[in-house]
C-alpha positions in Angstrom: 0.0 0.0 0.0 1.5 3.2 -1.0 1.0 7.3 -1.6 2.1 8.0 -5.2 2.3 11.7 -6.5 2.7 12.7 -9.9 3.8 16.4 -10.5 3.5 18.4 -13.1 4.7 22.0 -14.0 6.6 24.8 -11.4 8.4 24.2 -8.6 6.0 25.6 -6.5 3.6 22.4 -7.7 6.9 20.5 -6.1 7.0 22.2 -2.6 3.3 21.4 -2.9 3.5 17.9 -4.1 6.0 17.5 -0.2 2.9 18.8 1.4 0.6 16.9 0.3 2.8 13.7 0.6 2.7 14.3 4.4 -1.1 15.6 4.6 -2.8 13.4 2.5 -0.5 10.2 3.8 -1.7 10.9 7.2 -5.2 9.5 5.6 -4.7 8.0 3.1 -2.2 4.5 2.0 -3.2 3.9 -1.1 -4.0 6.5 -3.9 -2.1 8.0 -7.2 -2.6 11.9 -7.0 -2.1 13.8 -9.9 -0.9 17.4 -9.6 -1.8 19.1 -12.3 -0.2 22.5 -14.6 -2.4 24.4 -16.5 -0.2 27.0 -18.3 -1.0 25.6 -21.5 -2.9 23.1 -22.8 -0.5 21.0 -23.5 0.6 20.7 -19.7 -3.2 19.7 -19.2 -3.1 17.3 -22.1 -0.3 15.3 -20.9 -2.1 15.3 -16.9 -5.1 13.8 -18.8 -2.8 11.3 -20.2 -0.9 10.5 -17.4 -4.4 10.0 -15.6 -5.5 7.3 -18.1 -2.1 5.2 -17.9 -2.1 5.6 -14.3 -5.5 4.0 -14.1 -4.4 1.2 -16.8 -1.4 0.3 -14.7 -3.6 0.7 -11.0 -7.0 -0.6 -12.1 -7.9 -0.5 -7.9 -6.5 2.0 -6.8 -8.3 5.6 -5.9 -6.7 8.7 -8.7 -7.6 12.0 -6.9 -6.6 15.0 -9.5 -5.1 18.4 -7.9 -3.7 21.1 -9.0 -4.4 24.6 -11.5 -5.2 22.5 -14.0 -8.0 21.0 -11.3 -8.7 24.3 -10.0 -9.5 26.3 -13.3 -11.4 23.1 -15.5 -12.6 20.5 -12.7 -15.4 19.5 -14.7 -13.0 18.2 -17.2 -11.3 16.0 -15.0 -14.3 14.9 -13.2 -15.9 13.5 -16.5 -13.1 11.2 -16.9 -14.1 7.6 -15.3 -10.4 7.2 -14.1 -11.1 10.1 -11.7 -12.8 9.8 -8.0 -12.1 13.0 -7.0 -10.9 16.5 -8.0 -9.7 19.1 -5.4 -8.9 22.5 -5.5 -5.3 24.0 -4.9 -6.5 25.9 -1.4 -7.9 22.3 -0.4 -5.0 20.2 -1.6 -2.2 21.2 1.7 -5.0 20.7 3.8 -5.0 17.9 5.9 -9.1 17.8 6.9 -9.6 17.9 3.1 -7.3 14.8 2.8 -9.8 13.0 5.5 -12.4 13.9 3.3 -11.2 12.2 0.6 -9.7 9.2 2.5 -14.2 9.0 3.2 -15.6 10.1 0.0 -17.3 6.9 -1.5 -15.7 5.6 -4.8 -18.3 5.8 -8.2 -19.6 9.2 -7.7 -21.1 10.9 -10.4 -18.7 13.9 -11.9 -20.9 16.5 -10.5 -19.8 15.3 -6.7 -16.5 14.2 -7.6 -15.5 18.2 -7.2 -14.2 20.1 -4.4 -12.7 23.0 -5.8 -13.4 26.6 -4.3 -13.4 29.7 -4.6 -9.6 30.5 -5.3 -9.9 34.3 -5.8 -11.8 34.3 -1.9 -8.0 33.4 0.3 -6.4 36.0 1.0 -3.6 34.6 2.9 -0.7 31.7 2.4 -0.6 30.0 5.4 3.3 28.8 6.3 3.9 25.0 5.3 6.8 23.4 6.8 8.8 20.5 4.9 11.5 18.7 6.0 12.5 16.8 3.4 12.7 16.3 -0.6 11.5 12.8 -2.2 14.5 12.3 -4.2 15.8 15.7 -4.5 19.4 17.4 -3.6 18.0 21.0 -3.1 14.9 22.4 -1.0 12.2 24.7 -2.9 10.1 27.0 0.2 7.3 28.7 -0.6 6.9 32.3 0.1 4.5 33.4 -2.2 1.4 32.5 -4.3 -1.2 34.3 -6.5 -0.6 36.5 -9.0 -2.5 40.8 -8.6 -1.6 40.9 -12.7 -3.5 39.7 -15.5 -1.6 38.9 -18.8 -3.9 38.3 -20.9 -2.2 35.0 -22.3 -2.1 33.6 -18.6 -5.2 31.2 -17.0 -2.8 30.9 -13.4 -4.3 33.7 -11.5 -7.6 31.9 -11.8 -5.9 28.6 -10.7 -3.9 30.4 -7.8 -5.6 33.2 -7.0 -4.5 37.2 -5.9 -1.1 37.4 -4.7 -0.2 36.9 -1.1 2.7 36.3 0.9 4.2 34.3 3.5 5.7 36.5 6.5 9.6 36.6 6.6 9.7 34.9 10.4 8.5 31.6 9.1 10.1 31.4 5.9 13.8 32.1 7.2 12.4 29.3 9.6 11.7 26.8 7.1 15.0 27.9 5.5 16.9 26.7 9.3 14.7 24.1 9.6 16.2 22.5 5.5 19.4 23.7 6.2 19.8 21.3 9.1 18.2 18.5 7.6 21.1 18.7 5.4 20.5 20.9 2.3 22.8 22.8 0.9 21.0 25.0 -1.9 17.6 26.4 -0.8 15.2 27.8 -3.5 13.0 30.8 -3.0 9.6 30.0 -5.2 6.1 31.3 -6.0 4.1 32.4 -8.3 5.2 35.7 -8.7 8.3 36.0 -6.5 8.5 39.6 -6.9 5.5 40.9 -5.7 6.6 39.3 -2.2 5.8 41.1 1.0 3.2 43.9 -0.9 0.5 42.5 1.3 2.2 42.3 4.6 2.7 44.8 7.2 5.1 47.6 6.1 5.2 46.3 2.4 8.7 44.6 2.6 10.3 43.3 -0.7 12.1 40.6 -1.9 15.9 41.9 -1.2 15.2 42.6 2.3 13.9 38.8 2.4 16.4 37.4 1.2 18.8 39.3 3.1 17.5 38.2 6.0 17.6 34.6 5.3 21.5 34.9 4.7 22.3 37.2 7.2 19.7 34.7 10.1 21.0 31.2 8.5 24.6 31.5 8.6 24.8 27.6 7.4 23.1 27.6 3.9 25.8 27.6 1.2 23.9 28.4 -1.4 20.5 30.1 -2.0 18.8 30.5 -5.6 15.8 32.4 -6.8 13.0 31.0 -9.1 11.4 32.7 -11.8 11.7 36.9 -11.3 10.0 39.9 -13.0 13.0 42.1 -13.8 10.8 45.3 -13.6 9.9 44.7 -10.0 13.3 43.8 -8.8 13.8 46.3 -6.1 17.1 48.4 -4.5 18.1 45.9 -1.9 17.7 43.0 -4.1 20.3 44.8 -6.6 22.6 45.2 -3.5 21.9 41.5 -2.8 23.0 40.7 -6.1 26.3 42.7 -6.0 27.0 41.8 -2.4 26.0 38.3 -1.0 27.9 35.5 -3.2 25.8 32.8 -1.2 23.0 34.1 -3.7 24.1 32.7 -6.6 24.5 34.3 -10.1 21.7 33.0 -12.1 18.2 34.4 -12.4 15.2 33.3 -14.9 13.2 36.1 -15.8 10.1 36.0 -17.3 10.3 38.3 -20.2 7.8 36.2 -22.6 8.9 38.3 -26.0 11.1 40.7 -27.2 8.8 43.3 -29.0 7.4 46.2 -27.9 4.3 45.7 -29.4 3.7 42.0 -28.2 4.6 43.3 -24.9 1.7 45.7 -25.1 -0.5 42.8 -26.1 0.4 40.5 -23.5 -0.2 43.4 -20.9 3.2 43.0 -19.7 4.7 45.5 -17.6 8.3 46.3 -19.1 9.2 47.2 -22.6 11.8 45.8 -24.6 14.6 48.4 -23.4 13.4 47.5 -19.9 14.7 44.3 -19.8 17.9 44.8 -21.3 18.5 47.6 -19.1 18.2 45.2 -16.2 20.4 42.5 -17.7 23.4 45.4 -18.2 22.7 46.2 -14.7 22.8 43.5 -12.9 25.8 42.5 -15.2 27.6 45.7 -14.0 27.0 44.3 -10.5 27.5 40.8 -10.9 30.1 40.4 -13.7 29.3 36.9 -13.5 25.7 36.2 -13.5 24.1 34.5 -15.9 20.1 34.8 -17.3 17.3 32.1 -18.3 14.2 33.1 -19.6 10.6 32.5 -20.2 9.6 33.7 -24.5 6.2 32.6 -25.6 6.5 31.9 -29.9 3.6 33.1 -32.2 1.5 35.3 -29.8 -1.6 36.7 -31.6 -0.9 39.2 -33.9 2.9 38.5 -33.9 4.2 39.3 -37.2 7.6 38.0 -38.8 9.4 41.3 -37.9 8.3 41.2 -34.0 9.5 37.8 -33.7 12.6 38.5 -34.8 12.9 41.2 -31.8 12.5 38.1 -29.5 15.1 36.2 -31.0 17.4 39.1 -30.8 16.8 40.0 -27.3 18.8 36.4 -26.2 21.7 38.7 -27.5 20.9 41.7 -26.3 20.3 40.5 -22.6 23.0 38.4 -22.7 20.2 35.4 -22.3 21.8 31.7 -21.6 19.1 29.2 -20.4 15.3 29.7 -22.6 12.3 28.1 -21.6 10.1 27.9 -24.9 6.4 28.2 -25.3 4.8 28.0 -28.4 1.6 30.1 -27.5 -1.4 28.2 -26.3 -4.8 29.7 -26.5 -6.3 29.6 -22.8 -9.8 29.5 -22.7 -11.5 32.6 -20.9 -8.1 34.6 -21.6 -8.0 38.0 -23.9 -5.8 36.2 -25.7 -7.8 33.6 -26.8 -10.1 36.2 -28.6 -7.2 38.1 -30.5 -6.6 36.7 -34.1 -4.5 33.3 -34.1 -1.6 32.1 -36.3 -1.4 29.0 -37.9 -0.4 26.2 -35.5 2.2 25.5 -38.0 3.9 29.0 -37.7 3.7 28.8 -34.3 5.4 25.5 -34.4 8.1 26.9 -36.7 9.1 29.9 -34.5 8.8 28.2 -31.5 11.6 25.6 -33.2 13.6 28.5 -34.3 13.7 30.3 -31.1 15.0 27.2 -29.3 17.9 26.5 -32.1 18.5 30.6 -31.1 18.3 29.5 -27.5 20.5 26.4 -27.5 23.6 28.2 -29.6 23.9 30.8 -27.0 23.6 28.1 -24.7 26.7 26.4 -26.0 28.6 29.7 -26.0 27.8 30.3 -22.9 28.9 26.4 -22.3 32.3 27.1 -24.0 33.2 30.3 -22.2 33.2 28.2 -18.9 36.3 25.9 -20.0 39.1 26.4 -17.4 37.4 27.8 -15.3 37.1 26.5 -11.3 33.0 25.9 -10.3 31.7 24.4 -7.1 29.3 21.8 -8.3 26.0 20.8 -6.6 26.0 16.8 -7.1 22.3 15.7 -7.5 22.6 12.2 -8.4 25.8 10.2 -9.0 28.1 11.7 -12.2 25.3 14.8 -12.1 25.9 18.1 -10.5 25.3 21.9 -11.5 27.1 25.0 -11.4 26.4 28.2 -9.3 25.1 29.5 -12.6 22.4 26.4 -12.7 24.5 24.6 -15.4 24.4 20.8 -16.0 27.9 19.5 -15.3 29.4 15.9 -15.0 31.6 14.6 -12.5 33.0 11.6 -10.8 32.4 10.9 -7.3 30.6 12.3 -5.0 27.1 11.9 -3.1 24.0 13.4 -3.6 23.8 17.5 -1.7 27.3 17.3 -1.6 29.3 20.2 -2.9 32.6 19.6 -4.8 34.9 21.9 -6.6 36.3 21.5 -9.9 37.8 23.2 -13.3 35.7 22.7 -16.5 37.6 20.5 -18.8 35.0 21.0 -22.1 31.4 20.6 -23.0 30.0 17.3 -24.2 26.1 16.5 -25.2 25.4 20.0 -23.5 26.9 19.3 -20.3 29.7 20.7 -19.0 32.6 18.3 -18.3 35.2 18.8 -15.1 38.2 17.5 -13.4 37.5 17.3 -9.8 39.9 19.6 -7.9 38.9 19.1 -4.1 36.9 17.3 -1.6 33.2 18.4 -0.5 33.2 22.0 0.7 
């Protein structure tokens, strides 16, 4: 009898996924739950297929789907007949919802296979302490969820609701808490990380948090940040940047395109110039910080031309790691409505814009020969780089730290001589 979780999407689905592993196995000892993404259909295509082989392979056991994807469309997962349940993401860290469950009768019809809520109605993100990882050499926390904007490609402010914050006191005592189970690299997450502390007393941001966390937990060695918006990046986390080297030099931003235009489309809040203004500074601070990025392919209305301002913003930001969305229509987004390019041509750019993606990739790759990098092992011959990049080495446990020089680059990895014992 076991609790089996499949996760899908962010990391914050993967702090959750912990969560749930210790709320829902305090009821339950035998069920698959499925923890949906909803970003694009796609991401909900592949939940619904993961649901069906899931059922194939368990024919007895109870499938309870979770999740944005649950929380934005539960009707569609409740039709399904490999489904007995669908709960909402402000039910699914709850343990009483969990004992719910562990009751709830199997061979219900779809309409009482939901408990989903009203998302938009919490207004706070209660602290969740984990203690450990399945499988995992570095800790995610969460310290925010929700999202105040509305781009008008995005469906995951209806699946996580209005942005809120956890307060700094708890989250720098998760952070102790990881840190002396034995975790080396901690990473800040949310939904959008920037907007931290606008709803808490005094309106703290982001640099003072994670300032605090390095100045309070002298012990972690290393402490990443997920997915930012560069155009909410405040003072003190620039300082943070330039000054603490246990943050380390690698940031993802979520740009999503390159033209002024598309920006204006996507109701984005920065401009073109904006970003690459941020890049150059941060760069000036941190000569040796590195940038991924989110870029959404064939937005509505995107013409030839604008495209090609996306694919030269990975050169003009200096960008090394690209995540690549071909654009998927949402339903209920603006987005949806505007006029559509073919499938084909958003295919095509899509393709084009990850060729872009992995050449600077390599460069990047190249420029690191020689060079000495303390390596996060995360399973054995597998590590990565303070700047997040894939790297093979011999020896070594998993969460222990090693340094070594960077011999070459092989099948986009990073290959090293090991120069040292753990750090």
């Amino acid at each position: 009898m076991s609790l089996d979780i499949l996760t899908f999407g962010c990391r914050l689905n993967t702090y959750e996924s912990e969560i749930m592993r210790r709320e829902a196995g305090e009821a339950m000892d035998d069920a698959i739950i499925v923890n949906t993404c909803a970003v694009t259909a796609e991401a909900v295509r592949q939940a619904r297929q993961a649901i069906r082989r899931a059922r194939r392979e368990n024919p007895g056991r109870r499938i309870v789907v979770t999740g944005c994807a649950a929380q934005t469309e539960p009707e569609t997962f409740a039709a399904m007949e490999e489904v007995d349940l669908v709960l909402g993401n402000a039910e699914k860290t709850e343990r009483s919802a969990w004992a719910r469950v562990a009751r709830s009768p199997l061979d219900l019809p779809p309409a009482e296979k939901i408990v989903v809520s009203d998302i938009m109605a919490i207004r706070e993100t209660a602290p969740q302490f984990v203690d450990a990882f399945e499988g995992r050499t570095r800790a995610f926390v969460q310290v925010q969820n929700g999202c105040d904007h509305r781009c008008t490609f995005c469906i995951i402010p209806y699946g996580r609701g209005n942005s809120r914050s956890v307060a700094m006191g708890p989250v720098v005592e998760e952070v102790r808490r990881l840190v002396a189970a034995g975790y080396r690299e901690i990473v800040l997450t949310g939904v959008d990380l920037t907007s931290w502390g606008g709803d808490l007393p005094g309106s703290p941001r982001l640099g003072r948090l994670v300032r605090t966390i390095l100045k309070n937990v002298a012990e972690l060695t290393r402490l990443r940040l997920s997915s930012i918006d560069s155009i909410e990046a405040d003072d003190e986390l620039m300082r943070a940047i330039a000054e603490e080297e246990r943050l380390m030099p690698h940031l993802h931003l979520s740009l999503q395109a390159g033209d002024d235009m598309i920006l204006k489309r996507m109701k984005r809040r920065h401009l073109r110039d904006d970003a690459i203004r941020f890049c150059e500074e941060a760069r000036r601070l941190r000569p040796d910080i590195v940038f991924g990025a989110d870029l959404i392919a064939g937005f509505p209305t995107e013409t030839e031309e604008m495209f090609q301002n996306s694919i030269r913003l990975i050169e003009d930001c200096g960008l090394t790691f690209l995540h690549v969305f071909p654009f998927s229509a949402r339903n209920g987004t603006p987005a949806a409505r505007m006029p559509q390019l073919a499938r084909e041509e958003v295919k095509d750019r899509a393709r084009r814009l990850r060729e872009a993606g992995d050449a600077a990739q390599h460069a990047f790759l190249l420029g690191e020969v020689g060079k000495v990098r303390s390596l996060l092992v995360e399973k054995e011959g597998s590590a990565r780089s303070e700047h997040f990049a894939l790297a093979r080495i011999a020896g070594g446990e998993a969460g222990e730290i090693l340094t070594a020089r960077i011999a070459g680059v092989e099948s986009g990895a990073l290959t090293t001589e090991r120069l040292a014992q753990a750090a």
